[in-house]
Every structure is written in C-alpha cells, then in structure tokens.
FIVOMAR-529211 format. One record per residue (C-alpha): x, y, z. Coordinates in steps of 0.25 Angstrom, whole numbers, plus 5000, padded with zeros to 4 digits. Example, Ala and Ser with C-alpha at 12.3 -4.5 7.8 and 13.67 -1.06 7.14 Angstrom:
% residues 2
504949825031
505549965029
This chain:
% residues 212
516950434947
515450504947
516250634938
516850544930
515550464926
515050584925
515950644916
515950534906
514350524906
514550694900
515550664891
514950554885
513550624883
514650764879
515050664869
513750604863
513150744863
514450804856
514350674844
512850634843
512150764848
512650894846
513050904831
511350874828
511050984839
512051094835
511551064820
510151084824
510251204830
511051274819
509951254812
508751294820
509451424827
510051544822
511751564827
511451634840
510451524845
511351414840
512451474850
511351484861
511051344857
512351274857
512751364869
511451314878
511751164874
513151184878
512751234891
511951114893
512951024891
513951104901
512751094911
512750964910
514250944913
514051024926
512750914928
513850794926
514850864936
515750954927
515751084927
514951184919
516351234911
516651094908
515351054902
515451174893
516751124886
516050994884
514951074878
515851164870
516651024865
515250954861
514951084852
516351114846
516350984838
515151034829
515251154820
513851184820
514251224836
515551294832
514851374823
514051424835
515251464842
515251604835
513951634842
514451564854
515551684855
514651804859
514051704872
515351644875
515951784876
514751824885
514951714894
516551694896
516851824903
515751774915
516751654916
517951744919
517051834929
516651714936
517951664941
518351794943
517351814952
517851694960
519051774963
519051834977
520051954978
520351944991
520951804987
522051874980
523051874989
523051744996
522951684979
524151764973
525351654981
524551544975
524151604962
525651634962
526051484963
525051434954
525351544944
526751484944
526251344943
525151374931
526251444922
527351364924
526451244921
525651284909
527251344903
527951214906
526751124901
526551184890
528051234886
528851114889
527951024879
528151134870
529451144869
529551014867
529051044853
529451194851
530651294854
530751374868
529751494862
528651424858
528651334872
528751444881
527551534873
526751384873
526951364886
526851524892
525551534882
524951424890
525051474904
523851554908
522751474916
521351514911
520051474906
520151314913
520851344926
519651444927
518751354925
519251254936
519451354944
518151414945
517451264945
518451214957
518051374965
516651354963
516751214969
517051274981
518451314992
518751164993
519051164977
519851304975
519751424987
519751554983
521351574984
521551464975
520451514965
521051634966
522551604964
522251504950
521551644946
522751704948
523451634939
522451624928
522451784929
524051784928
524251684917
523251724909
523751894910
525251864910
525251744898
525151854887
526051954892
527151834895
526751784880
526751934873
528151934880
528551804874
527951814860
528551954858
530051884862
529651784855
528651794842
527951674837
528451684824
529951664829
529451574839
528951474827
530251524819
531151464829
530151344833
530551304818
C-alpha cells in the first residue's frame, strides 16, 4: 500500500513536470547553451528524476524511462537526442559488463538443466503469444517469422534480473541468475540464424505476395 501511495505521488509530479514544467526548461536552455551542454543539461536532469524514483522506492532503470518519457514529448529534447548518442553509446556497454560480472562460472553446470527448461518455456511462449494472434490475421509465413522474431529475452529480463540479484539470494540465487542468463544468451544468438533460415525459404517479398 506504502509502494503504491508511493508510486502515484512520482507519477503525478512525472506528470506535472512533463505538461507544466519541462517544455519552459528544455526551451531555456537551448537558448543559453551550445548542443553539447544541452545534452549534458537534459541528461543531468534526467538523472535527477531517475534518482528520485529510487528515492520513492523504484529502481534507478525505472526512473529513467520516466525521465526519458517526460523528455520525448518535446522536440526541443528530441533534438538533443543526436548529442545524447555519443554518451549513451559510452555508457550502455557498462550495463552489459555489469550483469555479466554477476555471473559466476562455477554456476554453469548446476544452471544448464534449468536454463534448459526455462529455455523451452521462454521460446515457446514468446512463439505461441505472439504467432497465434497473428495468424489470426495473416498467412502461416508471416505468424511463424512474427512470432520466432519475438523470442529472444533481452534488455527487460536483464533489468529484472539484475534488480531482483542485487536484492539479495532470497530473491534470485546464483543458479537461478545464471540459468535466465542462459536463456537470454541462447535466444538472442540463435533467433537470427533460425530467422536468416526462415527468410531465405521464405523471402518477405513472397511472404506479403501470398499474405494478399
């Protein structure tokens, strides 16, 4: 309930600060700065705002898509975005290096049997919730690229993971860390070979051919 309340209280002032707030700030600080201290700028206030989320009981990563929905709205803000490239493509990789230096090799072994079973789960759950709704709408082709497209585990699962890990073994121990890593690693290498396989069999200019 204390979450909740707590949660509501940071979208609401998201909100106010998204519609009353930053369009004058964004504005006047094109005006004052040059483009690399209006990516600096916008990037420190977003940082305050994801701060503030971890103050009101989310997590850092979380306040940071708030952040990044408050600015988006404006294009003042998007225009920063090409400045924002060069620091955003600084920063990612240490995202990646960070959970795989939660990974203990020695966990490998006892993870593979579950990774294997939760391998199994994630792909044919991703395929079937994606493909049967749509082949409701489209021919065989297209619902099975659709749904095999969507099957690797990446960016969110990461994120969960590594919250939930940090929090502690009572919320994810090491062979269950280990194992989801498995599967994103898996998904994510073999979706493009299976789909190179699939698009070459089928091309997508026979697959909308036939669709019509």
């Amino acid at each position: 309930m204390l979450f909740s309340g707590k949660f509501a209280l940071f979208l609401g002032a998201c909100y106010l600060f998204s519609r009353y707030v930053e369009r004058h700030l964004t504005r006047a600080v094109v005006r004052v700065e040059l483009p690399p201290q209006r990516m600096l700028m916008i990037s420190s206030m977003a940082m305050i705002i994801a701060g503030l989320g971890a103050i009101f009981g989310l997590s850092l990563t979380i306040g940071a898509l708030f952040a990044g929905l408050m600015f988006s709205r404006d294009p003042d803000a998007v225009k920063a975005e090409r400045s924002f490239r060069y620091l955003y493509a600084l920063v990612t990789p240490f995202f990646f290096i960070n959970i795989g230096l939660q990974m203990q090799p020695a966990n490998l072994g006892g993870g593979l049997l579950l990774g294997l079973v939760l391998l199994a789960a994630a792909t044919v759950g991703k395929f079937m919730g994606v493909g049967i709704p749509a082949l409701l709408m489209n021919d065989v082709r297209s619902a099975v690229l659709l749904g095999a497209s969507m099957m690797p585990r990446a960016e969110i699962t990461m994120v969960v993971m590594g919250e939930s890990r940090r929090m502690g073994d009572w919320a994810v121990t090491d062979q269950v860390y280990t194992a989801v890593m498995l599967v994103i690693v898996i998904t994510c290498l073999a979706t493009p070979l299976l789909l190179d396989v699939l698009l070459r069999r089928w091309p997508q200019g026979d697959a909308v051919s036939h669709a019509r």
